[in-house]
C-alpha positions as a Markdown table, in Angstrom:
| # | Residue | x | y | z |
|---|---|---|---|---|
| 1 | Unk | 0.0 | 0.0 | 0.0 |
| 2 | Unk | 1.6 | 3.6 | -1.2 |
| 3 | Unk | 0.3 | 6.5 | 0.7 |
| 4 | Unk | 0.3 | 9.8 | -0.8 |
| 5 | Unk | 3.7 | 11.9 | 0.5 |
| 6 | Unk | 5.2 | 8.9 | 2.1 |
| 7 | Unk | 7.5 | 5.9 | 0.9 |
| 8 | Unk | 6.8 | 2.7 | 1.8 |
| 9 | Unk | 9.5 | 2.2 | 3.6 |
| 10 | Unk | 9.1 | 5.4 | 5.5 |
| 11 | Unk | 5.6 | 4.1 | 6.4 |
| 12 | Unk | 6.6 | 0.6 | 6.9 |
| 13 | Unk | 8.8 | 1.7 | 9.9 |
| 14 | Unk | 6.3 | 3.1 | 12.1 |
| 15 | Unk | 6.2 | 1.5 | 15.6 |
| 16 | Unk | 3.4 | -0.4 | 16.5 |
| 17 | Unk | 1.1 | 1.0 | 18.4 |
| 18 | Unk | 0.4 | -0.6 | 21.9 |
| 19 | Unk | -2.8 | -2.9 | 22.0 |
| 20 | Unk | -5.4 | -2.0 | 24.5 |
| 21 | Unk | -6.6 | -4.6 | 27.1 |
| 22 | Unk | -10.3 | -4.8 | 27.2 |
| 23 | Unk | -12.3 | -6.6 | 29.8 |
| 24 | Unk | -15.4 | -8.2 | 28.4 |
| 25 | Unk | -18.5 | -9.4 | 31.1 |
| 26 | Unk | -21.6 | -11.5 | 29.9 |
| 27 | Unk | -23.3 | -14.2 | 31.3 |
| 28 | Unk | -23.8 | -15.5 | 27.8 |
| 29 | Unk | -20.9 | -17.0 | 25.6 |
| 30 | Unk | -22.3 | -15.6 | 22.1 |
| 31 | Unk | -21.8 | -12.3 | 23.6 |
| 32 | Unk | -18.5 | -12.9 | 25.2 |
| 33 | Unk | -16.8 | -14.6 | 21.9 |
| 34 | Unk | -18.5 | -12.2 | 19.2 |
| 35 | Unk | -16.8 | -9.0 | 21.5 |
| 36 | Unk | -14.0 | -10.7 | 21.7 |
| 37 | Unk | -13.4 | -11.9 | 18.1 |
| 38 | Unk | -14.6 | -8.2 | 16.9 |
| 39 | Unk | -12.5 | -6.3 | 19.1 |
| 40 | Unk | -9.5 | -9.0 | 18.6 |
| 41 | Unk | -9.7 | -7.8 | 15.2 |
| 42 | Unk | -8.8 | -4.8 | 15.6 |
| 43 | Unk | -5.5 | -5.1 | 18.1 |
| 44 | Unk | -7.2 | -5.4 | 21.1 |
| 45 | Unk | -6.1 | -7.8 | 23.9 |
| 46 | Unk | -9.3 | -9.1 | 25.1 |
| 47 | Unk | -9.9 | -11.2 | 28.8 |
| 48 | Unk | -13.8 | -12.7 | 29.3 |
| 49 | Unk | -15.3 | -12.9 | 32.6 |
| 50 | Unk | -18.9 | -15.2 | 32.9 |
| 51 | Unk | -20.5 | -13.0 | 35.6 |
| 52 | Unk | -20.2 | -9.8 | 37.8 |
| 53 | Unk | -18.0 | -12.0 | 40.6 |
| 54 | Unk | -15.0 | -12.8 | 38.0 |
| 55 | Unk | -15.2 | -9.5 | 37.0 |
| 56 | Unk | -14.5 | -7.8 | 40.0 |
| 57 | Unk | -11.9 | -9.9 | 40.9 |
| 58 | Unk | -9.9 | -9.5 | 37.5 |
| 59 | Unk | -10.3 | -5.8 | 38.0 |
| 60 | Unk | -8.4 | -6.0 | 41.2 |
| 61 | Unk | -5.9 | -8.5 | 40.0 |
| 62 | Unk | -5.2 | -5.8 | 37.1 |
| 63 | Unk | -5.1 | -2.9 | 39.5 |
| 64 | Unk | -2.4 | -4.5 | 41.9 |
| 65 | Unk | -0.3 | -3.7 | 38.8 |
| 66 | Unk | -0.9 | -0.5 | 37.0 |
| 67 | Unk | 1.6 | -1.7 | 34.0 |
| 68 | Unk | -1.5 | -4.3 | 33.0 |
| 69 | Unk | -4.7 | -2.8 | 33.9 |
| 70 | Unk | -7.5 | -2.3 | 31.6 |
| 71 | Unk | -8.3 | 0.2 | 29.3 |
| 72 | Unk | -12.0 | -0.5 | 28.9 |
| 73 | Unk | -14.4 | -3.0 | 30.3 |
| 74 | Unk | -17.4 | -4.2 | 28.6 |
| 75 | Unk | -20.2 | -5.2 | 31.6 |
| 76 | Unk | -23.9 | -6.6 | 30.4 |
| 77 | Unk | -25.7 | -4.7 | 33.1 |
| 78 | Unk | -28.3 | -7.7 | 33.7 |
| 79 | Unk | -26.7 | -10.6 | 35.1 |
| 80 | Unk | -27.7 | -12.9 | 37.7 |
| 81 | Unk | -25.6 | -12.2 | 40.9 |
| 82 | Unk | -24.0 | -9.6 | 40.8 |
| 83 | Unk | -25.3 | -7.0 | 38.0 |
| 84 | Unk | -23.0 | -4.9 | 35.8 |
| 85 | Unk | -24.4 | -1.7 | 37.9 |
């Protein structure tokens, strides 16, 4: 691919950018896997939690080290157990 006022191996030389980590919460595995493979797609490192309980404890795991935490999370908001609220 050329792009206008660039070479390609000017282009080609760019540093990666880094990939965000998104946390994705669902109770139902369609949801979790189609979110995942979408946003997978697109560079993002993606970590599934099955309900409000995992969730909150892969937050806090993340947060003990700032280096790793998440950039987004993804939370249904109707889950049995603990809600995404």
């Amino acid at each position: 691919m050329n792009h206008v006022g660039t070479s390609p191996e000017k282009h080609s030389s760019r540093p990666e950018k880094p990939a965000y980590r998104v946390g994705v919460v669902d109770d139902e595995p369609a949801i979790r896997e189609t979110v995942r493979d979408v946003l997978t797609k697109y560079g993002c490192v993606i970590e599934t939690a099955r309900n409000g309980e995992e969730a909150v404890a892969m937050i806090q795991q993340r947060a003990a080290a700032p280096a790793t935490a998440y950039d987004l999370v993804l939370c249904d908001i109707r889950m049995p157990g603990k809600s995404g609220y």
